[in-house]
N, C-alpha and C positions, 0 to 999 in steps of 0.2 A: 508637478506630476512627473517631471523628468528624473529627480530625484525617488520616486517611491518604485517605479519602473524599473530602473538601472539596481537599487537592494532588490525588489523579488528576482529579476531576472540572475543577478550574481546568486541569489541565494540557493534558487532552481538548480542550474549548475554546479554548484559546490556540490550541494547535499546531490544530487544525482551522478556523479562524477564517485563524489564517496564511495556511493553504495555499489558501482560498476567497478572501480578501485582496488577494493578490498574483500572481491567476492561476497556483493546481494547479501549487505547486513541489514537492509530494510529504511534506510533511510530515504526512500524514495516515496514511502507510503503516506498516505493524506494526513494523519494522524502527525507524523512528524514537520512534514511540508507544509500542516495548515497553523501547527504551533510556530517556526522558525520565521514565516510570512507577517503574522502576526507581532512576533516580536521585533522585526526590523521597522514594519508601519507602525509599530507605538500602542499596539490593541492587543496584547497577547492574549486576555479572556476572548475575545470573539477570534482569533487565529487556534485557540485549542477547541473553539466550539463546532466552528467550520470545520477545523481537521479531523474530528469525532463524527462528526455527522457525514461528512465524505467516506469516509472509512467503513460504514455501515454500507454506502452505495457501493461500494468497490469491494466489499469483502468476500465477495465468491467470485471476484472476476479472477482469472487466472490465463498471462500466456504460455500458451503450449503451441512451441515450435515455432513456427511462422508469425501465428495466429495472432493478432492481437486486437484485441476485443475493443479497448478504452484504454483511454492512458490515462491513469488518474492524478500523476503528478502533477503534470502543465493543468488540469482542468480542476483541481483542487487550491493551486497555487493564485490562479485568474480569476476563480469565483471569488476566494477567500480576499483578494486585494480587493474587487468589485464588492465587496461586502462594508469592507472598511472604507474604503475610498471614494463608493459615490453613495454610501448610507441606503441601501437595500438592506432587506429582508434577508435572513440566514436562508428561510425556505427560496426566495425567488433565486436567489444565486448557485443556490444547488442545484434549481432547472438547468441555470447557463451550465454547468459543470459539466453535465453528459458531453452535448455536440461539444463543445469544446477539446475535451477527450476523445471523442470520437475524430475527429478532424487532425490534430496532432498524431494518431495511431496510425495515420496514413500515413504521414510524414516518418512516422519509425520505422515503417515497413519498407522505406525509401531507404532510410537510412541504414537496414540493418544490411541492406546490398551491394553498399560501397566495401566494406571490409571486407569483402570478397576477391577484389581485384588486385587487394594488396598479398592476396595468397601466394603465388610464384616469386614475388622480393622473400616474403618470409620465407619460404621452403630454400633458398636460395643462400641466407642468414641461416638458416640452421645446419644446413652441410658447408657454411665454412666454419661454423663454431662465431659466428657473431653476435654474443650476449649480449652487449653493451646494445647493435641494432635493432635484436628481436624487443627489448626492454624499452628502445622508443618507438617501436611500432604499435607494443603495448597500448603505448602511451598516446602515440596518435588516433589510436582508434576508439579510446575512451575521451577523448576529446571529439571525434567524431562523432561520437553518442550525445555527449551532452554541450557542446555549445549551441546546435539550431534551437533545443530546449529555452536556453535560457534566450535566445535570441526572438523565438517565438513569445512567451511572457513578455517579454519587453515593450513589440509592437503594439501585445494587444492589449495593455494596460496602460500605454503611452497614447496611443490614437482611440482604443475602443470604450478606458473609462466616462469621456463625457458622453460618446453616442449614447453607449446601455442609459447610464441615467437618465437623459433625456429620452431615452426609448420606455424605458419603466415607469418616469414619471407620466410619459402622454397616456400608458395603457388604462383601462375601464376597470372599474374593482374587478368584476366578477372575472377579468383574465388573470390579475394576481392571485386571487381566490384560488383560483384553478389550481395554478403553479404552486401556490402553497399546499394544495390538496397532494398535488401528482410527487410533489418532495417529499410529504411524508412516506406515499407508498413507495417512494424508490426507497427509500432504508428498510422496507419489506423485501423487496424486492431482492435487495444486497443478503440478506438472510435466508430467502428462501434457496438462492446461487449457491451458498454456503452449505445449507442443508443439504443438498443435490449431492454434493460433491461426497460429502463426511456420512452419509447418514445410514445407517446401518440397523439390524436387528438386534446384534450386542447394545448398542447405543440409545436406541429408542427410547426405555425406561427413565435414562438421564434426563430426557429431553423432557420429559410428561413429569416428573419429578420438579426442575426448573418450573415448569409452568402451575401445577401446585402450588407450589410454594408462594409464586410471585400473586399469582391471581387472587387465592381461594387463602393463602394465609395473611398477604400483603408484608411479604418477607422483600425490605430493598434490595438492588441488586449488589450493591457491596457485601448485604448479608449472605446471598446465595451463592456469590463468588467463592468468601470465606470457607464456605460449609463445603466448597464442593474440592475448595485447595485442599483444606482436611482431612476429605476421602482419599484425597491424591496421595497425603503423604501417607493417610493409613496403608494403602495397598499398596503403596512403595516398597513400603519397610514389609510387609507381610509375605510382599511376593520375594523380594531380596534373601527373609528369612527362610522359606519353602527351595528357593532356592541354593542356597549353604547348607540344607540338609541332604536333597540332593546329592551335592558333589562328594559332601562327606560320608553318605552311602555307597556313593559311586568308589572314591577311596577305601574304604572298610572293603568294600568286596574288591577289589585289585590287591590287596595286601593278605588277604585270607586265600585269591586263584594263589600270588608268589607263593605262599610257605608252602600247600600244597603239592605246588609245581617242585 
């Protein structure tokens, strides 16, 4: 166990370090986190399964400012190992994933305060012209970010994978029932977040369109994906063309005020 510990927890870290690194390319999201987890435990099908099904809980969360809701890396990363590791349920482990996430969000909230203090060194580096120190300060503070991460993963896959099992195994059907139940609705729940955020009166039609389709014609979701990338690039190119006529209107009459003038 010490060894499956020590890969999520390094893995956590990298991949979160990355994405803080090189300016929020997303590899911090459950999707990527529950594939790379997966593939260090030896179970890459159930680490893309777990990172897919996380993704849907997590997809209308969004920090803004302070604020942070959940963290879905460490609680993606911990269910998806508890998944593999002590043979749970995709659905019972995506219960464990919320508080878990929720529990590490404090700790980021901690953490986002330490960088704070290092303000007056930086300001200090920057009015003597010291690159070389602002570039490790950089660098400390992305290590700041992301090592309690992976530190956190660690403990709680190193001392909590036998508890959960033996906690999951002592429980009563109908409480896993439950959990299987309330897991489904949480990847409702990640969608309706989503909706909230995006959903608009332009947009509406798309949505009842998708659901058409999927319902009433039993179009799979890769076909409705397809059909809808299609529209994408038709009004690409239609809007790009209405636009080139446009400028070359706008040209035609700047060239007709010059002779004019």
């Amino acid at each position: 166990m010490l060894t499956e510990a020590l890969l999520v927890a390094l893995t956590v870290t990298v991949l979160y370090f990355i994405n803080f690194w090189f300016g929020y390319i997303f590899t911090d999201k459950p999707i990527i986190i529950g594939t790379f987890v997966g593939l260090v435990l030896g179970d890459l099908q159930t680490g893309i399964i777990c990172g897919g099904a996380y993704e849907l809980i997590f997809l209308g969360a969004v920090n803004i400012g302070g604020a942070v809701p959940s963290d879905p890396t460490t609680g993606t990363a911990v269910a998806t190992a508890f998944t593999i590791l002590s043979g749970m349920t995709t659905e019972t482990a995506m219960a464990l994933a919320i508080p878990v996430g929720l529990l590490i969000a404090q700790v980021q909230m901690l953490l986002n305060t330490v960088p704070s203090f290092l303000n007056p060194v930086v300001d200090r580096m920057i009015e003597s012209d010291n690159d070389k120190g602002i570039a490790w300060m950089t660098f400390l503070t992305a290590f700041i970010k992301t090592i309690p991460m992976g530190i956190f993963c660690f403990f709680a896959i190193y001392f909590g994978s036998g508890f959960i099992t033996d906690m999951v195994n002592s429980l009563p059907e109908f409480v896993t029932g439950g959990l299987s139940v309330a897991s489904g609705m949480l990847a409702a729940v990640g969608f309706g977040m989503l909706l909230r955020i995006i959903w608009s009166k332009a947009l509406a039609v798309y949505f009842f369109v998708g659901f058409v389709l999927a319902t009433y014609m039993n179009v799979p979701i890769i076909g409705i994906a397809i059909i809808g990338l299609i529209y994408c690039i038709i009004r690409y190119f239609d809007t790009f063309k209405k636009e080139s006529l446009i400028q070359a209107e706008g040209d035609e009459f700047s060239e007709k005020e010059m002779f004019n003038d």
